[in-house]
C-alpha positions, 0 to 999 in steps of 0.5 A: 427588906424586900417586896416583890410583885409575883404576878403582872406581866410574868409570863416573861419568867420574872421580868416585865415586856419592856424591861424595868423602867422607872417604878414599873418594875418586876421587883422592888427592893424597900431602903431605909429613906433619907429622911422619914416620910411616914405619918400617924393619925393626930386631929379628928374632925366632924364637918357638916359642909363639904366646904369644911372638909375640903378646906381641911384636906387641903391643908397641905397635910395628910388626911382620910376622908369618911363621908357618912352622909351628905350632910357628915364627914369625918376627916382624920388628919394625920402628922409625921411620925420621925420613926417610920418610912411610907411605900405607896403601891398602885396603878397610878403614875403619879408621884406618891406611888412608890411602885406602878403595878399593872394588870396580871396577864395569865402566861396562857392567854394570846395578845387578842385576850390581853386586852384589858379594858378596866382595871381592878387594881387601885389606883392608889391601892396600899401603904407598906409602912416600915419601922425605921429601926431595928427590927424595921417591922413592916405594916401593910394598909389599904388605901394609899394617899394620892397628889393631894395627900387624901385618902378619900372614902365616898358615901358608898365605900364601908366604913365605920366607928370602932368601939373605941371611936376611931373610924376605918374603911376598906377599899373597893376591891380590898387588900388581901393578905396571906400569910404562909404558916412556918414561913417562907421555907421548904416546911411552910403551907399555905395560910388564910386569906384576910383582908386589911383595912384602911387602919391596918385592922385584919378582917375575914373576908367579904362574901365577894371582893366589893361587897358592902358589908365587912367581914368579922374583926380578927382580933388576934392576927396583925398586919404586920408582912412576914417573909413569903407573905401575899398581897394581892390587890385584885389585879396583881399579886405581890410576894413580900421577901424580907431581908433575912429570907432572901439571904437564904434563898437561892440566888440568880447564879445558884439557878444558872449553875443547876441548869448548867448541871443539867445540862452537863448530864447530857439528858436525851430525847428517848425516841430521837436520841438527840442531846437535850439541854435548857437555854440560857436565861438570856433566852428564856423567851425563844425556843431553841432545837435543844430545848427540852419538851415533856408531856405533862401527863406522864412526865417524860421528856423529850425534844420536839417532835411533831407526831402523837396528835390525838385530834385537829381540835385538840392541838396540844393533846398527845400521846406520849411514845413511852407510855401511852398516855395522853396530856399536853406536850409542851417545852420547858422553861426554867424558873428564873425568878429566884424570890419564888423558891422556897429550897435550893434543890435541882430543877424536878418538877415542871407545872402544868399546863405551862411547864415552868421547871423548879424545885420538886418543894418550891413547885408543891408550895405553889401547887396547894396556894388557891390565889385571888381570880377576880372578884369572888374566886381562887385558883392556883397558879405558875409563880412565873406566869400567872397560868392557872394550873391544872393536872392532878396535882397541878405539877409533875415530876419530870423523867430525863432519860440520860445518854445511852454512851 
């Protein structure tokens, strides 16, 4: 089983500023734990003092915490379950998370915009829970246990009683998940936006991210994590990858042989004639002379070249020297997060406006994706740098001209 955080940082094309460290990292793999750390609810209490509540949450067990009133507290307290592994996501640095998630920077933004002055993203924000045998279902819920195993939902959280009588919550801003309809393959489509609760439960979507009200129960969908299925957690997005799905999935040296493959085809500038080839992804970071440009209107490719500027306010508006038209001109970086592609085909279509290259599927998947932005909005986005795209079709077929020899 694998979970990978698509977006945070991934304007470095799948690799965080400062490298991996600790459990702040690009992308996390989830192992069967020595020893079985998960919980289950057992003892539910109904304490009228908050003297009662905290002598209970401080029993050195799990336990969530509803207050109804001031004068009302539920207290769910939970046992350990032998047959399941807990992973906690959040912001936090503390030692119940598992995985450190930051803020997504969008690939377009300047270091004076990337200032982020409040997260949105919970601190203790999810719990991925994992069956531990086979087929080692995965489970996702809101809310994570923090240093003094609570979970503790204030008077002004929404929270409730199920018919059945046992309470549940969400977080403020909400977990939301996304499952693709036909999995994670060159077939799949986008699926529904839903948010889980804090038992796992899966909801239609609030009318803004904190409001109080919830959306309606539905009944038929789980919260069990498929391959290719999106959390986001209002801040960040992560891409689940099972195990199987991986093993299908074009791998780090199938990516560096497609563009060694490019390469090889000795693709040329049409005005300037000069060879034209990808950098390493040792050094998809720096421009290089080679380095392929396009204009993302038309698709043709180039090398760089300083003419064709429309206006002085509109630096990055060109006209393209083979067709006239007119659109951003930009260099090309090849995809290197090889988790984000749903085929293995050649390295086609660029998106716009920050001209990632993959597969002509893989780049028409995540064109159609409308991804969580803030509290209320969707829009679609580069996998590998969180840039909102644009364009018509929010890519472009790429068109190499080969050497005239």
């Amino acid at each position: 089983m694998e979970g990978r955080p698509c977006w945070g940082q991934l304007r470095y094309n799948g690799s965080l500023p400062n490298g991996d460290r600790g459990r702040r990292k690009s992308r996390f793999a989830l192992y069967k734990r020595p020893k079985a750390n998960g919980v289950k609810p057992s003892t539910v209490h109904v304490i009228s003092t908050p003297q009662a509540s905290k002598a209970i949450s401080c029993k050195g067990q799990h336990s969530i915490s509803y207050t109804l009133s001031r004068n009302q507290t539920v207290v769910v307290e939970y046992t350990h379950d032998k047959d399941t592994d807990m992973f906690q996501v959040g912001r936090s640095t503390e030692s119940p998370i598992d995985f450190v998630v930051t803020d997504t920077i969008s690939g377009s933004q300047n270091n004076d915009e990337t200032q982020i002055t409040q997260s949105t993203i919970s601190r203790f924000a999810c719990r991925i829970v994992c069956d531990r045998s086979p087929p080692y279902t995965a489970r996702i819920f809101a809310a994570g246990f923090d240093s003094s195993k609570n979970i503790f939902l204030g008077e002004k959280a929404a929270k409730w009683k199920n018919p059945d009588g046992h309470m549940d919550g969400l977080t403020t801003n909400g977990v939301l998940v996304m499952h693709p309809k036909g999995g994670f393959t060159e077939e799949s489509k986008p699926g529904v936006w839903r948010e889980i609760s804090v038992c796992g439960d899966v909801y239609t979507l609030r009318e803004t991210r904190s409001a109080q009200q919830r959306g309606k129960l539905v009944e038929n969908e789980t919260n069990v994590l498929q391959d290719g299925s999106l959390i986001d957690l209002c801040g960040a997005t992560l891409l689940w990858r099972t195990a199987d799905g991986l093993f299908h999935t074009p791998t780090q040296k199938h990516i560096e042989a497609l563009r060694q493959e490019i390469n090889a085809a000795r693709p040329q500038c049409p005005v300037g004639l000069n060879t034209l080839a990808f950098p390493s992804i040792n050094r998809k970071d720096v421009v290089e002379e080679k380095q392929p440009w396009a204009y993302l209107s038309c698709g043709h490719v180039h090398g760089y070249h300083n003419w064709g500027h429309r206006s002085d306010t509109e630096a990055n508006e060109r006209e393209c020297p083979m067709c006239r038209t007119i659109g951003p001109y930009v260099p090309l970086w090849l995809g290197c997060e090889a988790g984000f592609y749903v085929d293995a085909g050649p390295p086609t279509h660029a998106f716009t406006p920050c001209g990632h290259v993959c597969s002509e599927k893989s780049a028409k998947y995540w064109s159609q994706i409308p991804l969580p932005h803030g509290t209320h909005a969707f829009h679609a986005a580069c996998p590998f740098c969180a840039t909102q795209l644009s364009g018509e079709h929010n890519c472009v077929k790429l068109i190499f001209q080969g050497p005239i020899d």
